[in-house]
C-alpha positions in Angstrom: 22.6 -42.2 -3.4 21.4 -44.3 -0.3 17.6 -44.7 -0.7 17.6 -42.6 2.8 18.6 -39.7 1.1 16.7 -39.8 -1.9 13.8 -40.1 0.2 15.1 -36.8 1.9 15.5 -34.6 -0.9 11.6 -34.3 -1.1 11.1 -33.6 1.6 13.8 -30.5 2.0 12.3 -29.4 -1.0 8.4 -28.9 0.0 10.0 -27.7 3.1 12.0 -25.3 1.8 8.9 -24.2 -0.6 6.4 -24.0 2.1 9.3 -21.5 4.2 9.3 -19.2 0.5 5.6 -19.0 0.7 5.4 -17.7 4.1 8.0 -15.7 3.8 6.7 -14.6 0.4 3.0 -13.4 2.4 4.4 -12.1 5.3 7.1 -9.9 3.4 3.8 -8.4 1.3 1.3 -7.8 4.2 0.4 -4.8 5.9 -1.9 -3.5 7.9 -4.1 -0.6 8.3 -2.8 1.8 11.1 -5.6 4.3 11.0 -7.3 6.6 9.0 -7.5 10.1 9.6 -9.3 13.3 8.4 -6.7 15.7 6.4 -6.6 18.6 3.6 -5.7 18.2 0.5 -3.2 21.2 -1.2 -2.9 19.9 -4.5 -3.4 17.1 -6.6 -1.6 15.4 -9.7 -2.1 13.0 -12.5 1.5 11.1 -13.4 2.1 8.5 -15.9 0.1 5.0 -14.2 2.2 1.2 -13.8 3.0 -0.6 -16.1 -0.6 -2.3 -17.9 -2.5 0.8 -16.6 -4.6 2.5 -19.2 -5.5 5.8 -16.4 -2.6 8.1 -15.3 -1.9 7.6 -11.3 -3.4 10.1 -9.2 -2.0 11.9 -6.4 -2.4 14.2 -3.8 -0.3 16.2 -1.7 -2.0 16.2 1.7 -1.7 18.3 4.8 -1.8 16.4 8.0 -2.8 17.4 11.5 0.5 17.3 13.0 1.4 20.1 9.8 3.4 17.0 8.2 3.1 17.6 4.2 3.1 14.1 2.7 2.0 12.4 -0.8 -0.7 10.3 -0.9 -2.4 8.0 -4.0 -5.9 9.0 -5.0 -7.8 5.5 -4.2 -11.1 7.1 -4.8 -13.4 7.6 -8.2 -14.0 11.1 -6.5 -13.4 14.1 -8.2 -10.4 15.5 -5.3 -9.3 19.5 -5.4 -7.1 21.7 -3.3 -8.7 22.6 0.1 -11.1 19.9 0.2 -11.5 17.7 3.8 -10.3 14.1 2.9 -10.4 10.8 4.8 -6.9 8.7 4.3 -5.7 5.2 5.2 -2.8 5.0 6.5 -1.1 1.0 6.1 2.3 -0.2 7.6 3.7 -2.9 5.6 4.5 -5.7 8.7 8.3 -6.3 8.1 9.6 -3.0 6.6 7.4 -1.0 8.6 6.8 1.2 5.4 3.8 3.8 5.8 1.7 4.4 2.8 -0.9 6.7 2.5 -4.5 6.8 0.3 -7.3 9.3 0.0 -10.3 7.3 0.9 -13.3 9.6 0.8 -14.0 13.0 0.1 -15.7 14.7 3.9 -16.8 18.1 2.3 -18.2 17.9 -1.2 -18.2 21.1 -3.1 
């Protein structure tokens, strides 16, 4: 090896970490598209990740276009079947993914 390319190989190499690390963040953000007020039809307890010790709530949602979709319970609130619920709605930035979360509970029983 010439000392000009061991000096090189560095170099390539924090350059070809920093490109992984942006990569890496931009492949994982998202943002948040809106939130929007829906109704919940029904909701469901399923086995949590992996390292979770509670069971992953969901909740099938009705939204105002008539669109049925599943969305993950992200609030300590108690949610039931015909209850008003505020979602978030996120866009992952590269896939363009949608995922959806119940917020808030709007009418409390």
């Amino acid at each position: 090896m010439t000392p000009k390319t061991s000096a090189a190989i560095p170099l390539v190499l924090v350059a070809a970490a920093i490109v992984l690390v942006v990569w890496f963040v931009i492949a994982n953000s998202s943002r948040r598209v809106e939130e929007v007020m829906v109704t919940v039809e029904a909701v469901t307890a399923g086995p949590g990740s992996e390292g979770q010790s509670v069971p992953e709530r969901t909740a099938m949602i009705l939204m105002p276009d008539g669109r049925r979709l599943y969305a993950r319970i992200a609030t300590a609130e108690a949610v039931r079947p015909g209850q008003k619920a505020k979602i978030a709605i996120t866009e992952q930035l590269i896939s363009g993914t949608r995922t959806y979360e119940v917020i808030d509970i709007v009418d409390r029983p």
